[in-house]
TIKOLFI-629901 format. One record per atom (N, C-alpha, C, O): atom name; residue number from 1; x, y, z; residue in one letter. Coordinates in steps of 0.02 Angstrom, whole numbers. Atoms other than C-alpha are relative to their C-alpha. Layout:
# residues N
   at     i        x        y        z   aa
   CA   NUM        X        Y        Z    a
...
END
This chain:
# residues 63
   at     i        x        y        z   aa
    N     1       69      -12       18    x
   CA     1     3013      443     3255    x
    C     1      -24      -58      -42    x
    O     1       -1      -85      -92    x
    N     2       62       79       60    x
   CA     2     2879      296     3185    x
    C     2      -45       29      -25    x
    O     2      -78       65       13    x
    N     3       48        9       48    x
   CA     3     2769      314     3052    x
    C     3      -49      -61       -3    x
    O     3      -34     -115      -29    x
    N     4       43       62        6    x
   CA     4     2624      202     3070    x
    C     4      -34       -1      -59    x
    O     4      -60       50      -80    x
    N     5       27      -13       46    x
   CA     5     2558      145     2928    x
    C     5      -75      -26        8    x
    O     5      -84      -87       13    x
    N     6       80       12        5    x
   CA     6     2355      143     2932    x
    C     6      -35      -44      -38    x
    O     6      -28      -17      -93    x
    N     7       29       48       42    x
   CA     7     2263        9     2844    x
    C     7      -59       46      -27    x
    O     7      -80       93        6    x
    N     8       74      -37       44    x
   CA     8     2111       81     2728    x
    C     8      -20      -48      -27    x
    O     8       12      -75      -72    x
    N     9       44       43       20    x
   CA     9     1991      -32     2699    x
    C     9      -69       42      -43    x
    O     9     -106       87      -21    x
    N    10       38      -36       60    x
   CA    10     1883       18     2536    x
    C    10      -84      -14       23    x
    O    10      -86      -73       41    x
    N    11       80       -4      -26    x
   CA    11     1683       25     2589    x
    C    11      -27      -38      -50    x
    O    11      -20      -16     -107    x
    N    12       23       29       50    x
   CA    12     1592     -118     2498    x
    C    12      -46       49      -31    x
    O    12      -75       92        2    x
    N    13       32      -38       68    x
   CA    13     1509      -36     2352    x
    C    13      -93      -28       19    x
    O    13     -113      -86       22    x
    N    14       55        2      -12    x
   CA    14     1323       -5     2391    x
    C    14      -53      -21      -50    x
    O    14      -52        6     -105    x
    N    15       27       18       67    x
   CA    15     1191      -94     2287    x
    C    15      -45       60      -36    x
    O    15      -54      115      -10    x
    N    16        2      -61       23    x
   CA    16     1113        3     2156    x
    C    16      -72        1        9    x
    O    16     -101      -50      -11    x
    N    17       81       19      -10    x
   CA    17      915       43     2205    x
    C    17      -25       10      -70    x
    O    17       -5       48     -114    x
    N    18       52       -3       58    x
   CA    18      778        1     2077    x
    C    18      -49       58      -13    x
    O    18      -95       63       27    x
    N    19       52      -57      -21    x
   CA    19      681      158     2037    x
    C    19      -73      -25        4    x
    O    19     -100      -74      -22    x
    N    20       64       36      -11    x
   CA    20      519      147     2095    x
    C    20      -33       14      -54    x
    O    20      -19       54      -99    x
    N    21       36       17       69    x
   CA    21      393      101     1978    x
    C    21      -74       66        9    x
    O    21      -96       72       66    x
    N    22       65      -18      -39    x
   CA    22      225      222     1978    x
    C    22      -44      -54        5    x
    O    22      -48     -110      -20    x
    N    23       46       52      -23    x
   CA    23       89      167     2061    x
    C    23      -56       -6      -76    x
    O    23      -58       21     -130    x
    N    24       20       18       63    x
   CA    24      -26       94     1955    x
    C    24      -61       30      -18    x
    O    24      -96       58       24    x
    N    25       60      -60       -3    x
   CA    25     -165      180     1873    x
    C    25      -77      -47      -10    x
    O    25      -81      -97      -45    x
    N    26       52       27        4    x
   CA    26     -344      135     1893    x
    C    26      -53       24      -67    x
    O    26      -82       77      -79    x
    N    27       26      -12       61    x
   CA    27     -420      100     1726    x
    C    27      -91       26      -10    x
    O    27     -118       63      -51    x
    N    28       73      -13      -17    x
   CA    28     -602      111     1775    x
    C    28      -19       63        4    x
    O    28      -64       90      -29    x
    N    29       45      -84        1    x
   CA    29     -607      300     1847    x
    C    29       39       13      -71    x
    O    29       14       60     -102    x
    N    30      -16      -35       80    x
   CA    30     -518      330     1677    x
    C    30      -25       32      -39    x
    O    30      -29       91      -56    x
    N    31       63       -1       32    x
   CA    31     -640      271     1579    x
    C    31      -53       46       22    x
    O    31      -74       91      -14    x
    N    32       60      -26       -8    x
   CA    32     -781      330     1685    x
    C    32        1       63       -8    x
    O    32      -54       89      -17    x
    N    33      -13      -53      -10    x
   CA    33     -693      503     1688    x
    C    33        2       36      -77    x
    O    33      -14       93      -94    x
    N    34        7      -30       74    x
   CA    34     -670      510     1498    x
    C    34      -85      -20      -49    x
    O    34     -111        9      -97    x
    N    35       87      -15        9    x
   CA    35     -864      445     1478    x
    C    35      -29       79       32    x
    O    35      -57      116       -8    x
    N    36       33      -55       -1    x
   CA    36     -920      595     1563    x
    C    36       11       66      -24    x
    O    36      -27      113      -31    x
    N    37      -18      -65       48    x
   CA    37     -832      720     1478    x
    C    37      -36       -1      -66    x
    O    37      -76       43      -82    x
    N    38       64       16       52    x
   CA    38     -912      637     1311    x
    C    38      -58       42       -3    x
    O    38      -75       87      -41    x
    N    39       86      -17       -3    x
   CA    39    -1093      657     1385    x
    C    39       14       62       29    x
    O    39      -35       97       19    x
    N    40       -4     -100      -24    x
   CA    40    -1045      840     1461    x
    C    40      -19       23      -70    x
    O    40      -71       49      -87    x
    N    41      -11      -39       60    x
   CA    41     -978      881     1281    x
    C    41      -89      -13      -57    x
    O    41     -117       34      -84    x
    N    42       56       23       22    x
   CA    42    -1143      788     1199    x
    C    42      -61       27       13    x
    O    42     -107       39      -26    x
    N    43       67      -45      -15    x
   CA    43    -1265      874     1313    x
    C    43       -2       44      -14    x
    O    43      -57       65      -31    x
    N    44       -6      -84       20    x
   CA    44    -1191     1055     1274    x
    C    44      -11      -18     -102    x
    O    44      -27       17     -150    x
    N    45        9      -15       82    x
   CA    45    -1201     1009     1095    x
    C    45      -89       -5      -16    x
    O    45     -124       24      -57    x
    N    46       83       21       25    x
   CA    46    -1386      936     1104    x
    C    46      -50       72       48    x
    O    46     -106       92       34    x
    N    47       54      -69       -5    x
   CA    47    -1448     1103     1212    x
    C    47       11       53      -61    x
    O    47      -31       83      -94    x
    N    48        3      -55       46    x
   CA    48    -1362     1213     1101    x
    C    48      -36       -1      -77    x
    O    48      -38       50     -111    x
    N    49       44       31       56    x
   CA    49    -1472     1112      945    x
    C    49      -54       33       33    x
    O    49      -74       88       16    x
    N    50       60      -46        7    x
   CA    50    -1615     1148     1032    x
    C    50       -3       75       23    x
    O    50      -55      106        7    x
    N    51        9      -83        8    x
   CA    51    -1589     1332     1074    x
    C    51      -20       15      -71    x
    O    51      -71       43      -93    x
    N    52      -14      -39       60    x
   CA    52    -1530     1358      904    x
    C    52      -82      -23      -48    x
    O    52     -106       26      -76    x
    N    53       47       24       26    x
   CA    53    -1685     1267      823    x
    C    53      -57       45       31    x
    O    53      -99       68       -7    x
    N    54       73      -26      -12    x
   CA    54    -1821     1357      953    x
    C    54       16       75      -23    x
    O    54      -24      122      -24    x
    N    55       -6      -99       24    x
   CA    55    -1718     1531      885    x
    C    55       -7       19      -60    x
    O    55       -6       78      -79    x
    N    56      -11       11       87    x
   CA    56    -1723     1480      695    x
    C    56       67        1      -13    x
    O    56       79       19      -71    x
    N    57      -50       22       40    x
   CA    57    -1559     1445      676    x
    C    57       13     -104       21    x
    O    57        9     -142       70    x
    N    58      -12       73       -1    x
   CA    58    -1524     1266      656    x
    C    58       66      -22      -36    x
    O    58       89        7      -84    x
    N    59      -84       33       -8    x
   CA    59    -1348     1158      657    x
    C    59      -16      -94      -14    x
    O    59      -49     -134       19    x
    N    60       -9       80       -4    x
   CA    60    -1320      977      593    x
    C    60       50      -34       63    x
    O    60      109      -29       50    x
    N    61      -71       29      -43    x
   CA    61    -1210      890      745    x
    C    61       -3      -98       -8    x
    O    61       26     -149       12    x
    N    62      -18       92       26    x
   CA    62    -1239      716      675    x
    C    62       62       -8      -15    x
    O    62       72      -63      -41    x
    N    63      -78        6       40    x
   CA    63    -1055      732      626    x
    C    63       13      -38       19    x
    O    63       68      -62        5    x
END
């Protein structure tokens, strides 16, 4: 009886991937997106002035 002996050849070692990066963010709708929240928040403050002023109550929001 023979025993062959098998060669094993080791699997070159796979390189290591770069994680992907995110994509990149667009600074513009950012901005434009955190301007209109501002003037949302600005307009609800300047109707609720004049409600409160044509009801007699009145609010400083100059803060």
């Amino acid at each position: 009886m023979q025993i062959a002996a098998a060669r094993f050849t080791a699997a070159a070692p796979q390189p290591v991937q770069a994680t992907q990066a995110p994509p990149p963010v667009d600074l513009t709708q950012l901005a434009v997106a955190q301007t209109n929240v501002k003037m949302q928040a600005a307009a609800g403050a300047a109707l609720g002035q004049a409600t409160g002023e044509l009801t007699g109550l009145v609010a400083d929001i100059s803060v």
